[in-house]
C-alpha positions, 0 to 999 in steps of 0.5 A: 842754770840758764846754761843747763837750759840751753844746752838742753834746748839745744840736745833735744831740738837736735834730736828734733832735726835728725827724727825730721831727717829720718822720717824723710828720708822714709818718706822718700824710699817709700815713694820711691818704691811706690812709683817703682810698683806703679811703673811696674804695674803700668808696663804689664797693663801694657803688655797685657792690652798689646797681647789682648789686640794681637792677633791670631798669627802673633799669638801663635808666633809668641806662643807655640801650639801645645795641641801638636805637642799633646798628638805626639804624645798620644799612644798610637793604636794597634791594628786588629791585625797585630792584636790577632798575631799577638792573642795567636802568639799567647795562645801557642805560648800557653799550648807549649807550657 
């Protein structure tokens, strides 16, 4: 019996190291993975102050201006002009129909 005993000594204080072993290798990938997100979250802390101190000219270098973008797509306007050709031309049109 002192035989049966041991080897079950021996199973479970083996099932005992391997359950060690995984636990810190998750520790260890959790770790990891935390300085990775603090890293991340360092390098856009950074960035985000190096944009708040930059000034005007760079921002406008990063960035281009939307607002000359927006005025070119902006309808240009007729003249009064080509409205009173256009209303005379609709008003021949319908005399003729």
């Amino acid at each position: 019996m002192s035989e049966e005993i041991k080897n079950t000594v021996e199973m479970l204080m083996e099932e005992l190291i391997a359950s060690s072993e995984k636990s810190e290798r998750k520790a260890e990938a959790e770790t990891e993975s935390s300085k990775k997100s603090a890293n991340a979250g360092r390098e856009k802390a950074i960035e985000m102050r190096l944009q708040a101190i930059e000034s005007t000219a760079e921002s406008k270098k990063r960035q281009p201006d939307t607002d000359e973008e927006v005025e070119e797509k902006k309808k240009s306007r007729r003249s009064g002009v080509d409205t009173m050709s256009w209303l005379a031309e609709k008003k021949l049109s319908q005399m003729h129909s």
